[in-house]
N, C-alpha and C positions, 0 to 999 in steps of 0.2 A: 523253644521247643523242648520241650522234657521227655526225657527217656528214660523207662526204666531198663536196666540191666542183672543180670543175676549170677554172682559170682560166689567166689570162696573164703573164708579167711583163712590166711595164709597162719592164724595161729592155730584156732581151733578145728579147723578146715569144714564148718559146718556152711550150707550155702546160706547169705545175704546178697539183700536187695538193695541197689544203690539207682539211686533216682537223679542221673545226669541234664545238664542243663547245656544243650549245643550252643544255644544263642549267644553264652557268654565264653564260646572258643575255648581253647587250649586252657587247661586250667591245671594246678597239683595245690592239693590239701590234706587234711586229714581227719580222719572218719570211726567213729570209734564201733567196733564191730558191736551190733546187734545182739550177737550169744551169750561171746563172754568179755566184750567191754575194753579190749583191750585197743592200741592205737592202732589205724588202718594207714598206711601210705597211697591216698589214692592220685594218679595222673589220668587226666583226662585231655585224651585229643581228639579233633576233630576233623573230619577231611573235605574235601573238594566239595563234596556235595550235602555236606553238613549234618554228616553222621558221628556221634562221637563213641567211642572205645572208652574204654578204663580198665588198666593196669592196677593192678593191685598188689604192696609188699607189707612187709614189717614196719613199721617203723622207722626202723633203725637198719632197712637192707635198701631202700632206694638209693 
């Protein structure tokens, strides 16, 4: 089940779209923003009822 979500980056802080995948659970990767390219720390959790979230950092701040 794919979900999009719509957040910020934490560099440029312009908003991006990050297209979440519940079915494959708790996940952390990384993503390279959309604007200006630079490395995303994204964690993806997912809860009880199989909705997932995603937190978004640096890089180099998770």
């Amino acid at each position: 089940m794919l979900t999009s979500r719509t957040t910020h980056c934490p560099y440029c802080g312009e908003s991006i779209e990050l297209l979440l995948d519940a079915s494959a659970g708790d996940q952390h990767y990384i993503e390279d923003c959309q604007v200006c390219c630079r490395p995303i720390s994204v964690t993806v959790t997912v809860d009880d009822r199989g909705h997932a979230q995603a937190n978004v950092a640096g890089e180099n701040e998770a």
